[in-house]
SENU-118682 format. One record per atom (N, C-alpha, C): y, x, z; residue in three letters. Coordinates in steps of 0.1 Angstrom, whole numbers, padded with zeros to 4 digits, always signed. Atoms other than C-alpha are relative to their C-alpha. Example, Ala and Ser with C-alpha at 12.3 -4.5 7.8 and 13.67 -1.06 7.14 Angstrom:
-0012+0009+0000Ala
-0045+0123+0078Ala
+0012+0009+0000Ala
-0011-0009+0000Ser
-0011+0137+0071Ser
+0011-0008+0008Ser
***
This chain:
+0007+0008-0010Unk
-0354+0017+0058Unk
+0004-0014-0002Unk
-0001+0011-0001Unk
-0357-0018+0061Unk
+0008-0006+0012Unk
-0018+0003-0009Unk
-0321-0035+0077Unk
-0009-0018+0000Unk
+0000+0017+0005Unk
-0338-0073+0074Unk
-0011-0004+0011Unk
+0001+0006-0010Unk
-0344-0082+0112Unk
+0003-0008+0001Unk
-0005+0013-0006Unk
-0343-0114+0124Unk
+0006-0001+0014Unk
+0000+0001-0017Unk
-0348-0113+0159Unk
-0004+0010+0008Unk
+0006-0006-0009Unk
-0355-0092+0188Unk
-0013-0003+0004Unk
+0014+0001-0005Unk
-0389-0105+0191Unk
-0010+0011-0011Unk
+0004-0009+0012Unk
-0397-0080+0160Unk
-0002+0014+0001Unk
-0005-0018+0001Unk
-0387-0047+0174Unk
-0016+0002+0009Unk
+0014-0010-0010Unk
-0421-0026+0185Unk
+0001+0006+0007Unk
-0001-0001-0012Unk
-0427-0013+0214Unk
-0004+0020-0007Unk
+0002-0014+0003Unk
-0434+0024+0194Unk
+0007-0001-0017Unk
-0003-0003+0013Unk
-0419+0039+0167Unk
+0000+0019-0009Unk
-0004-0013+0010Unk
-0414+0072+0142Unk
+0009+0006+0006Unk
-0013-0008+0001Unk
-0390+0095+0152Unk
-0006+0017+0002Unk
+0000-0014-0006Unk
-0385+0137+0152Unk
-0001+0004+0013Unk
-0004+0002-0019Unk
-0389+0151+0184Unk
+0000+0017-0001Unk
+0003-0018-0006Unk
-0392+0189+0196Unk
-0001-0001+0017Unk
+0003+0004-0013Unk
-0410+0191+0226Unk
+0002+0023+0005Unk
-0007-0010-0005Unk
-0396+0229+0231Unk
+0007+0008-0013Unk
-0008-0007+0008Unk
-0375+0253+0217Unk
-0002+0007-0010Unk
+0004-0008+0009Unk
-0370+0271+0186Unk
+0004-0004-0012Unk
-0002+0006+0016Unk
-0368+0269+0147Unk
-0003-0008+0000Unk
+0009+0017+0004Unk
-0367+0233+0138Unk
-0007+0000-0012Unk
+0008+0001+0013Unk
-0388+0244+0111Unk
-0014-0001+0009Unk
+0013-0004-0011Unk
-0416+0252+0136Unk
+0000-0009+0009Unk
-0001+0005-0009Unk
-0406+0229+0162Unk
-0004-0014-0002Unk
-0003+0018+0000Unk
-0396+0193+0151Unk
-0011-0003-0012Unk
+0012+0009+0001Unk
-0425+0172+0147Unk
+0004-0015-0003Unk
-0003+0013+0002Unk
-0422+0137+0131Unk
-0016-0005+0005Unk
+0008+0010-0009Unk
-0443+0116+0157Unk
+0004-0016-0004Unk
+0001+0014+0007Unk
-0455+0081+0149Unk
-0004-0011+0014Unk
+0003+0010-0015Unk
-0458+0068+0190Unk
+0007+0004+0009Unk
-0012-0006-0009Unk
-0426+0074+0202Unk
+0007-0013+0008Unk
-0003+0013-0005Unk
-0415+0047+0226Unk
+0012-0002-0006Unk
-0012+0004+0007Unk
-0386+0024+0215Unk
+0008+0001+0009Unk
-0009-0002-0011Unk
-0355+0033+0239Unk
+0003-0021+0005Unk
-0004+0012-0002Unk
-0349+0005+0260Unk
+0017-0001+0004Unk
-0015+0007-0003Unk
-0314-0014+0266Unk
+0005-0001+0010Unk
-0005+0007-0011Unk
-0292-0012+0293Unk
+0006-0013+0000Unk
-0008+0017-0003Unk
-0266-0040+0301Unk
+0009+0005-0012Unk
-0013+0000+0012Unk
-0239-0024+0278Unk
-0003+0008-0011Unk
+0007-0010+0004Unk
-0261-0008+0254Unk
-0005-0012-0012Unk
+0008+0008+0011Unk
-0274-0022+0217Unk
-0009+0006-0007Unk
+0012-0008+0012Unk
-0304-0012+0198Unk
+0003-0003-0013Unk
-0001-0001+0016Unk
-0299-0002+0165Unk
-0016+0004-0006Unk
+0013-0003+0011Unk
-0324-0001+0136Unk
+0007+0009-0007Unk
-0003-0016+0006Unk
-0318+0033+0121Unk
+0001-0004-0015Unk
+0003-0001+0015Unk
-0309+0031+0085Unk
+0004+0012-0009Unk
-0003-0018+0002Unk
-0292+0067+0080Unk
+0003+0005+0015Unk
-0010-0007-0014Unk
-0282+0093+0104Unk
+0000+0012-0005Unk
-0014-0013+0006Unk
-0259+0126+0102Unk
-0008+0010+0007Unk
+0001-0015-0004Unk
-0270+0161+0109Unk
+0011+0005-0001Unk
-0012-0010+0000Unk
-0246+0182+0124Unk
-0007+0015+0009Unk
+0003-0015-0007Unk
-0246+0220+0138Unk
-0005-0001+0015Unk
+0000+0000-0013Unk
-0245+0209+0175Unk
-0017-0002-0001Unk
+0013+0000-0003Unk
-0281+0194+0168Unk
-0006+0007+0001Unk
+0011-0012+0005Unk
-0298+0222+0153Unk
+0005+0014+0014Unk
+0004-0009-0015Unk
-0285+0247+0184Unk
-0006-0004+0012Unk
+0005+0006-0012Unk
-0295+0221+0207Unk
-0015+0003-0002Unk
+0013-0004+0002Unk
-0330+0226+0190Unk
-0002+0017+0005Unk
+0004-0006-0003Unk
-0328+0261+0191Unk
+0000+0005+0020Unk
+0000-0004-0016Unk
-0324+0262+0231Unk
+0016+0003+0005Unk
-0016-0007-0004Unk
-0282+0272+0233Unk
+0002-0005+0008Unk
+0001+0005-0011Unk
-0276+0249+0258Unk
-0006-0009+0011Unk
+0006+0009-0007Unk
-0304+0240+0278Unk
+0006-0001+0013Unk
-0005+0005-0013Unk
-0284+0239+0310Unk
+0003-0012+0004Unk
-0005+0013+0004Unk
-0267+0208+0299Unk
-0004-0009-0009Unk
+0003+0011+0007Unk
-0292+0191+0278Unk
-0007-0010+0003Unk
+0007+0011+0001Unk
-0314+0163+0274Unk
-0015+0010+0004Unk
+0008-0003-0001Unk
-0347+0169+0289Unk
-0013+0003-0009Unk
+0005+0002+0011Unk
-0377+0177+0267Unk
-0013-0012+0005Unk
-0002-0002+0014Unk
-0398+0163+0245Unk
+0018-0008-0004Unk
-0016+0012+0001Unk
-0361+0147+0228Unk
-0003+0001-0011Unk
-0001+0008+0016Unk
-0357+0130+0198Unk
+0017+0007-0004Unk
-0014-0001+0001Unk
-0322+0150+0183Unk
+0006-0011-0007Unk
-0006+0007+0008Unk
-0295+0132+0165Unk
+0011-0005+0010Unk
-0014+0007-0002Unk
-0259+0119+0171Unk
+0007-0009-0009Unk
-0007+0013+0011Unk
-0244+0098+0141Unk
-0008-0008-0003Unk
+0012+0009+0001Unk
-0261+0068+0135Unk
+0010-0011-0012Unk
-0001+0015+0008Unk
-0255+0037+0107Unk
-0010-0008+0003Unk
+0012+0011-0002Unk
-0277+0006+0111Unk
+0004-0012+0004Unk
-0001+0015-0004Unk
-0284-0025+0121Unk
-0002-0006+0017Unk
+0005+0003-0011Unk
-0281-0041+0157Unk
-0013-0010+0002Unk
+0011+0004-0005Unk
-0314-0056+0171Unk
-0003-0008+0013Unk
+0001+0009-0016Unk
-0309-0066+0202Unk
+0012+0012+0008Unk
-0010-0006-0002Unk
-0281-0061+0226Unk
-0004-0002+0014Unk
+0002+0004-0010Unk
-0275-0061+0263Unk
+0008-0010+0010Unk
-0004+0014-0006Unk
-0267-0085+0290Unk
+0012+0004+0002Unk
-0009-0002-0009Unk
-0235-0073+0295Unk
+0009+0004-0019Unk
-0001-0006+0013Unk
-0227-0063+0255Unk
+0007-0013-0004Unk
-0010+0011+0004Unk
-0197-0086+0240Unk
+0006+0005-0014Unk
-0009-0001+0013Unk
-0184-0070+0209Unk
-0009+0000-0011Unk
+0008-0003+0018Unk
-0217-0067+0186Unk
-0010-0016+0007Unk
+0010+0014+0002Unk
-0247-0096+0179Unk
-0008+0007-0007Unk
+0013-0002+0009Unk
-0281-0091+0166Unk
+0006+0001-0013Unk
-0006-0003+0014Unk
-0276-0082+0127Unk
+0017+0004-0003Unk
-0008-0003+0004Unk
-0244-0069+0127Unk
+0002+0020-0002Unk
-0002-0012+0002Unk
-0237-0037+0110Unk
+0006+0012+0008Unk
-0006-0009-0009Unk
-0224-0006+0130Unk
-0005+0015-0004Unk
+0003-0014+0001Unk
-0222+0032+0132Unk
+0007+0007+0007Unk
-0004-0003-0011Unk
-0212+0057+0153Unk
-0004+0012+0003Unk
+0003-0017-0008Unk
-0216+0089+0175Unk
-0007-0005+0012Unk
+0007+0005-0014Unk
-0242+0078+0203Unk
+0003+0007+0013Unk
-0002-0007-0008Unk
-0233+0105+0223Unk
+0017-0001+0007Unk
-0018+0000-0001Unk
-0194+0103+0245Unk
-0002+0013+0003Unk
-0003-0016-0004Unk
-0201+0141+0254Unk
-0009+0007-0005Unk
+0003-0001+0007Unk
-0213+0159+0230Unk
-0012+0012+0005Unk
+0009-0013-0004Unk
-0231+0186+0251Unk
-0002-0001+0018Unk
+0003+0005-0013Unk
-0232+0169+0286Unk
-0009-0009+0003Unk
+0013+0014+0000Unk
-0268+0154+0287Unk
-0003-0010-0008Unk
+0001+0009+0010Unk
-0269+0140+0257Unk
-0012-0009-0005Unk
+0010+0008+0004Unk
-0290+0110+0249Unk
-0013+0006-0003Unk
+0009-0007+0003Unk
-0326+0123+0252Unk
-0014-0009-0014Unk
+0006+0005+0013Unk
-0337+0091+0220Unk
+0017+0004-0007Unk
-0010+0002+0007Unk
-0313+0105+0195Unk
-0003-0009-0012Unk
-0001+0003+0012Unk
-0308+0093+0158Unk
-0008+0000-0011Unk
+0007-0004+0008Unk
-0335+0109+0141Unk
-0012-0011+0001Unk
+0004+0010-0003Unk
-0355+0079+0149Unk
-0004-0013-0010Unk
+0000+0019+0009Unk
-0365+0042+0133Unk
+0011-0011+0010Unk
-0011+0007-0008Unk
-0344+0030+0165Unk
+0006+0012+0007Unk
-0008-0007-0014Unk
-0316+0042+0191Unk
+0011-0008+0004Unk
-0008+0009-0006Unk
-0295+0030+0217Unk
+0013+0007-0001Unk
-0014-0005-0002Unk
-0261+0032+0223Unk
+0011-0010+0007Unk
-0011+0008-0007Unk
-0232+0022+0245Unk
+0010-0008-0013Unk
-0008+0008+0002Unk
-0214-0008+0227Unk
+0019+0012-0006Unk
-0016-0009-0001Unk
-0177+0016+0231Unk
-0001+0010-0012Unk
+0000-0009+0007Unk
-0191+0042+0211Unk
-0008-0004-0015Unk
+0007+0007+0015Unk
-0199+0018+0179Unk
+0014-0006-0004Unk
-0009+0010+0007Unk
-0177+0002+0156Unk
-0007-0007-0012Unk
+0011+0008+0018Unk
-0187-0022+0125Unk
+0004+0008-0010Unk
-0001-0013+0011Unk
-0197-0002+0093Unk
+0009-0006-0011Unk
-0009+0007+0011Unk
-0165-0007+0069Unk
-0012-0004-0016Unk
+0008+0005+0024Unk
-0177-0030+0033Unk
-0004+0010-0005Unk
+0004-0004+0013Unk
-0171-0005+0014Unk
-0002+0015+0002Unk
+0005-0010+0000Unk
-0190+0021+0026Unk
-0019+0000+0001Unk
+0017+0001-0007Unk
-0228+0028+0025Unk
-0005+0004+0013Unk
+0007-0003-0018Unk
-0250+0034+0056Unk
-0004+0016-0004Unk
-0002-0015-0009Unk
-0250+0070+0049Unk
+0010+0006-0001Unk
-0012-0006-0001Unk
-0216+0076+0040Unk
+0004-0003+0014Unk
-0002+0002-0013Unk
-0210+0057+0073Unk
-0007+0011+0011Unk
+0003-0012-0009Unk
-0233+0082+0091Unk
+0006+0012-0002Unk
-0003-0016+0002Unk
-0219+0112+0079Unk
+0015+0003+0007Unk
-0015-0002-0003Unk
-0183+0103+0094Unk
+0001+0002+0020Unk
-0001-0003-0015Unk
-0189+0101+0134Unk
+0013+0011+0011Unk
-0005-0009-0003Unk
-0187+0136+0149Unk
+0005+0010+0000Unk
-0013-0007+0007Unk
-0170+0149+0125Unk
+0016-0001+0000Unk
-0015+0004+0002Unk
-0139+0128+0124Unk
+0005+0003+0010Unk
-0004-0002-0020Unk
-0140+0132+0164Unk
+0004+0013+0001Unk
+0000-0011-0001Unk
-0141+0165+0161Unk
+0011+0008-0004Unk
-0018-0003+0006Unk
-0110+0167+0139Unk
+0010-0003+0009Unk
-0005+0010-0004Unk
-0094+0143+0156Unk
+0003+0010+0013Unk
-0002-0010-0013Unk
-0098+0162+0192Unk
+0010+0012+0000Unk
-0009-0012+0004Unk
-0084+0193+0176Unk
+0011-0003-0009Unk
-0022+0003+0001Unk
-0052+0179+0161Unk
+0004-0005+0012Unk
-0010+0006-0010Unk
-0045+0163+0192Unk
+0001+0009+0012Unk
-0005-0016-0007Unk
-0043+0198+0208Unk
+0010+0005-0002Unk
-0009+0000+0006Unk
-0020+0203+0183Unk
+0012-0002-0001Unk
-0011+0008+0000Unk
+0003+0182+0194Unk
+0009-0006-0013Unk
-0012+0006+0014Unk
+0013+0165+0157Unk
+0006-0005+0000Unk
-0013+0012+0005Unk
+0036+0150+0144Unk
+0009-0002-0016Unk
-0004+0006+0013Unk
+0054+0136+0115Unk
+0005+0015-0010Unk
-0007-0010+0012Unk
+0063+0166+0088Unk
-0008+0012+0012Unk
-0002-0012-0009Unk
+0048+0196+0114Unk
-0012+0002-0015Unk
+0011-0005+0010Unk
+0030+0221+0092Unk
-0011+0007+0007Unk
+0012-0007-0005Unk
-0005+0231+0097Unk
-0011+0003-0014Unk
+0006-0010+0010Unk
-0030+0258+0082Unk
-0014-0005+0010Unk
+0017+0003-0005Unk
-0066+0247+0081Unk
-0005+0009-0008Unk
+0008-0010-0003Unk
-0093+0273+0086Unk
-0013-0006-0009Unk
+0015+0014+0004Unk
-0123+0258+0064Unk
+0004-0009-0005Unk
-0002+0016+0007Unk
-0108+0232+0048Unk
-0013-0004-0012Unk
+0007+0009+0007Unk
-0135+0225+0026Unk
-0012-0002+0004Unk
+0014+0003-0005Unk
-0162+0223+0052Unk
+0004-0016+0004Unk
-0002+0016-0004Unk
-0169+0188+0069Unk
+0008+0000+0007Unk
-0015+0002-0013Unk
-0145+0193+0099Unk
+0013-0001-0009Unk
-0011-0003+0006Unk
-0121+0207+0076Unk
+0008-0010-0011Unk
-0007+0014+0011Unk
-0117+0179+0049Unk
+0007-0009+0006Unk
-0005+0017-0006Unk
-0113+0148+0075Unk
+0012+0008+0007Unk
-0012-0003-0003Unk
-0086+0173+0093Unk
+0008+0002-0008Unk
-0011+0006+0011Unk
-0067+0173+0060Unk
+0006-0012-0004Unk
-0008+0016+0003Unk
-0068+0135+0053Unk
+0007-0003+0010Unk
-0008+0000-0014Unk
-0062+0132+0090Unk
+0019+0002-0002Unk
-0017-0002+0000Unk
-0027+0153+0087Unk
+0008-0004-0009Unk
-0008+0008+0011Unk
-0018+0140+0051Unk
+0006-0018+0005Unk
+0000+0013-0004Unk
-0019+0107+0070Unk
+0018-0001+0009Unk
-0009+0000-0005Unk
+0013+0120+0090Unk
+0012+0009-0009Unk
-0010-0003+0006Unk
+0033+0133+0062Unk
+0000+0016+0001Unk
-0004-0013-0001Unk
+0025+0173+0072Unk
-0005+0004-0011Unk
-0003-0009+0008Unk
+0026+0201+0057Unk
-0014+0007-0001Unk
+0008-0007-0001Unk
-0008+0216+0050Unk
-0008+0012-0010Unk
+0004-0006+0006Unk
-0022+0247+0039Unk
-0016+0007+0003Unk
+0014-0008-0002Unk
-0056+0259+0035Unk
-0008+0009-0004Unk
-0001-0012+0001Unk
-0073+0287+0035Unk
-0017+0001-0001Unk
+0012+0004-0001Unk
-0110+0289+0022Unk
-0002+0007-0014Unk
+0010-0003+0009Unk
-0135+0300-0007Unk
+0006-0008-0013Unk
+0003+0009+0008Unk
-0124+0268-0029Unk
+0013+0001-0002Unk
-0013-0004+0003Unk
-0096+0265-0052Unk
+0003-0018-0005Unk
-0006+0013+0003Unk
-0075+0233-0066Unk
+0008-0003+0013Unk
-0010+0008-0015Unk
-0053+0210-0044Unk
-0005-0013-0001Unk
-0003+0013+0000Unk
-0062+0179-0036Unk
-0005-0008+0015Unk
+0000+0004-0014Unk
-0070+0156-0004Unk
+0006-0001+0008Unk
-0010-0004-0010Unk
-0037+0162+0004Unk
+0005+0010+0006Unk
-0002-0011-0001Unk
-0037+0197+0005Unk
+0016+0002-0006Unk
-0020-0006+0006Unk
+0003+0212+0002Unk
-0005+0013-0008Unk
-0002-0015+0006Unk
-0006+0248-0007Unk
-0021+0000+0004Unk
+0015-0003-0001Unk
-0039+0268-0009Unk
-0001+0015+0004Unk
+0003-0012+0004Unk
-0050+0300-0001Unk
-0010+0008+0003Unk
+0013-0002-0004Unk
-0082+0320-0008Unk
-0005+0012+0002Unk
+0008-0012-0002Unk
-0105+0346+0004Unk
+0003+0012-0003Unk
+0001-0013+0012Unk
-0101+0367-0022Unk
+0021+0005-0007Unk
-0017-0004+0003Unk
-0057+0367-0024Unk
+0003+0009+0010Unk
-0011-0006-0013Unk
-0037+0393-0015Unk
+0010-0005+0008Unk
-0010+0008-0007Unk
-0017+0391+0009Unk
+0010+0012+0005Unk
***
């Protein structure tokens, strides 16, 4: 997508985004609509210009219906990780500026009424808190791909209570959760062993062990 906004007098008033206006296989469901209003801005809230965004699991159940108790009303636009470009910000918004890069998890709860414009979008808003600027030396979709993943690690070591040298055995280590919880604990000097389909060491992995070993 095109990142080469000037001004907020640029952004349309409709745009492209997925939507699913009820439940079901997102094969069947999610519709790329081309007159989807542009989310507007609160006070602590910036519009991004969409230049990647992350698919994760939570979307695709929220498509299939798992938690409509607590979701976003229909039709909804899914998505949670976002890279892009800011566009306009709000009156109350101090840490970003028109054109400055960012990325992020739009959502702070990941299943408590979650943003009903997600990611999947040409635009989306998001609280200021739940953005950071996109590191140099990363692209705009390696940047989306890190959000609610890393959070997600992150939450679950700190259940864990870590700490410097404690050993821990990751379940999946070579899915997405499971990698960033490897760099994560290598980050503290532990001890980790993992336990998965894939063989080699590296990432910081201490030990390995797979599927298919006795034990």
């Amino acid at each position: 997508m095109d990142t080469c906004l000037s001004s907020s007098s640029n952004i349309p008033s409709k745009m492209k985004a997925w939507v699913y206006a009820h439940h079901g296989n997102p094969v069947d469901v999610l519709k790329l609509e081309s007159d989807v209003d542009v989310p507007q801005v609160k006070d602590y809230q910036v519009l991004i210009k969409v230049v990647a965004a992350g698919l994760n699991p939570v979307g695709f159940k929220r498509i299939l219906g798992l938690f409509i108790e607590a979701d976003s009303p229909l039709p909804t636009v899914p998505g949670y990780d976002v890279a892009g470009v800011v566009v306009k910000v709000g009156s109350q918004v101090t840490l970003f500026k028109e054109g400055d890069e960012v990325y992020g998890n739009i959502n702070e709860k990941g299943l408590d009424h979650p943003k009903r414009y997600g990611t999947l979008a040409e635009y989306t808003a998001a609280e200021e808190k739940l953005l950071a600027p996109k590191p140099k030396n990363l692209s705009f979709v390696e940047a989306a791909s890190i959000p609610l993943a890393i959070g997600t690690a992150y939450e679950g070591l700190e259940k864990t209570a870590l700490s410097v040298s404690k050993s821990i055995l990751v379940l999946g280590g070579a899915g997405g959760v499971g990698t960033l919880v490897i760099q994560e604990v290598a980050i503290y000097n532990g001890e980790i062993g993992d336990f998965d389909f894939s063989f080699g060491l590296e990432d910081g992995r201490s030990g390995l062990f797979t599927s298919n070993e006795s034990w």
